[in-house]
N, C-alpha and C positions, 0 to 999 in steps of 0.2 A: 870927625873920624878920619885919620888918614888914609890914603893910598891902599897902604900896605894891610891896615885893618881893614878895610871894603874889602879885598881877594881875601883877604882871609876866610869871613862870613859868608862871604856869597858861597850858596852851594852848587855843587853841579847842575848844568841846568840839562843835561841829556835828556831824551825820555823815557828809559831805563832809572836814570837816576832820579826821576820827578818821581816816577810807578813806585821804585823803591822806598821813597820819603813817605809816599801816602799809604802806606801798608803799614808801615811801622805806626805812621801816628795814629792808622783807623786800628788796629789789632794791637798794639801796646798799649800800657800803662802809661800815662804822661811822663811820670820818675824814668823809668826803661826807655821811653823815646827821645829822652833830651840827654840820658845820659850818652846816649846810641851816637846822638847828634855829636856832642860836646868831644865824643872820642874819637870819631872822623877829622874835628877841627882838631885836637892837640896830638892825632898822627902826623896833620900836614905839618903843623907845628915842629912837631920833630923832626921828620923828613926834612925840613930846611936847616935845622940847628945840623944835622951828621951830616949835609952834605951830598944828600941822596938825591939822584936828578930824574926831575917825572919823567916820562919816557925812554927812560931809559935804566935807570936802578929798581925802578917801582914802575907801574900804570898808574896812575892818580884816581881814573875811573873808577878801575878794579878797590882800591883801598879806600874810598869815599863807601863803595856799595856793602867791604866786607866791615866796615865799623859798624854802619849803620842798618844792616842785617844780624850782628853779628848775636844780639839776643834773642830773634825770632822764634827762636823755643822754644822762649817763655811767653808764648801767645796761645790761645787756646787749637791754633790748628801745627800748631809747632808740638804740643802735648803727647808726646809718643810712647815707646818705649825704652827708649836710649836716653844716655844721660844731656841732657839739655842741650850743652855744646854742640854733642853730634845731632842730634834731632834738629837745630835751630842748624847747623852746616846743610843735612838735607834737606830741610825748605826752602834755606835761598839757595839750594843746587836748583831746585826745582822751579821757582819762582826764575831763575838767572836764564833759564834753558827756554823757559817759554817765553823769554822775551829776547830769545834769537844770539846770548851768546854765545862762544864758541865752546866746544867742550875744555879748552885749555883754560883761558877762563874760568870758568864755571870752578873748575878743578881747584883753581889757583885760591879760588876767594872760600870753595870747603874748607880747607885746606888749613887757612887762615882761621876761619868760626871755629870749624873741631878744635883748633888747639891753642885756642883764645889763654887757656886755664892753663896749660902746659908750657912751666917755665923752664927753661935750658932745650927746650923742643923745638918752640915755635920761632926762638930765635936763630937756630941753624938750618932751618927748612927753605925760606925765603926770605929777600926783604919786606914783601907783602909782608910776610907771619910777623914778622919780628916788628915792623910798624902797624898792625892794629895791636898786637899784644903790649906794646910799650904807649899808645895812645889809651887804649883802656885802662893802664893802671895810668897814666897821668891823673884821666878824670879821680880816680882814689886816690890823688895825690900826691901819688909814686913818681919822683924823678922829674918835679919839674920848676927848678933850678932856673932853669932858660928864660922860661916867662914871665912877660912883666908883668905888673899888678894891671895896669891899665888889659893889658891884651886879655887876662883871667877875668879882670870885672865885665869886660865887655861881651865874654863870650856866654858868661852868667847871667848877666841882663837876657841877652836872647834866649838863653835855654835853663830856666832856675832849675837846681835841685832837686825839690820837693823830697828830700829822705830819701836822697837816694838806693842808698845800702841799703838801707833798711826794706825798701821796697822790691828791691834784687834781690836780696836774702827771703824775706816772705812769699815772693812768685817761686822762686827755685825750690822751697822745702814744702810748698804747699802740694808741688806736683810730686813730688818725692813720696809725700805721706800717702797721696794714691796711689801712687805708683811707685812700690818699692825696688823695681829692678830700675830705676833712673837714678840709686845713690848707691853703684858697687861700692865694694870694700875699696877706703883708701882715695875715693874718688872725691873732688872738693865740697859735693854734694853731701857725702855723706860727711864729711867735717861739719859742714854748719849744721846737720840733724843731729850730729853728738850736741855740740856745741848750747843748740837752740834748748837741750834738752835738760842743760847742766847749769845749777845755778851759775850767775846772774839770766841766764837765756839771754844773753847778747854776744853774738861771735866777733872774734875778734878783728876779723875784717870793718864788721860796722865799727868795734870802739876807733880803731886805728885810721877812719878813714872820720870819723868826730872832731877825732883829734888832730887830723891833717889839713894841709894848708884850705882846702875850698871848704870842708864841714861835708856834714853830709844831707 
């Protein structure tokens, strides 16, 4: 493994960023926590391809913690009444604050989670926003051009799949189905509950992410 692949993988080793890592892995789904992981690595990814310089365009910190928070949601203490996004933004507001960030911060990385799903939004708010929301749709495949097969196999081996989508889609409508004020009208929530509901019941995010470069 070269150089450049060792920084890559290696995760933050802060102690914020440790607490964060073992939250996700004890309270997520293994699909949800590798995909959590994989989207942190193919933000930084990106971040180097545009030319984005850590400390200064972005915090590196901040964008490690709102990837890898960024489905908290969809964990049973993440289960609210809000739609996913923003329930999963106020837990790692909450989680972020008790581990002594600052309130801009904190602010920074909601900010990023709420509008993870919010395309033309998240990318004019910050570069924060715009690099988790452009690293998560990597992992679905979206837009990545840039990387090589070796960098993609590599990051696979550490963090497999396991159906991904499929596993994202099934966490997000199952809390839906209880709680129907988390899929307003229009909301992407409530897209995969039409969807799930309508023959074939496979949304098109899962087919399109099958059929996309990593599978799902």
């Amino acid at each position: 493994m070269t150089e450049t692949m060792i920084d890559l993988m290696t995760l933050p080793d802060t102690p914020v960023a440790r607490r964060a890592l073992a939250l996700v892995k004890d309270t997520e789904s293994p699909a949800t926590a590798h995909h959590s992981i994989r989207s942190a690595l193919f933000a930084r990814l990106c971040a180097d391809h545009q030319g984005a310089r850590p400390g200064h365009d972005y915090d590196p910190d901040l964008l490690f913690l709102a990837c890898v928070l960024h489905d908290i949601g969809l964990t049973e203490a993440g289960d609210r009444d809000q739609r996913f996004e923003v329930d999963g933004a106020d837990l790692a507001a909450e989680f972020l604050t008790a581990q002594g960030l600052s309130a801009d911060a904190v602010d920074a990385v909601w900010e990023a989670i709420a509008l993870h799903t919010s395309p033309g939004i998240a990318e004019r708010r910050s570069t924060l926003s715009a690099l988790v929301r452009t690293g998560i749709g990597m992992d679905f495949g979206i837009a990545t051009h840039f990387v090589d097969d070796t960098t993609g196999a590599a990051i696979h081996a550490a963090y497999p799949r396991l159906n991904m989508a499929t596993t994202l889609i099934d966490e997000i409508t199952a809390q839906a189905l209880n709680r129907p004020e988390k899929a307003p009208l229009h909301s992407l929530t409530a897209d995969f509950l039409r969807e799930r509901a309508t023959p074939p019941h496979t949304t098109s995010l899962e087919t399109a992410t099958s059929n996309g470069r990593w599978g799902n």
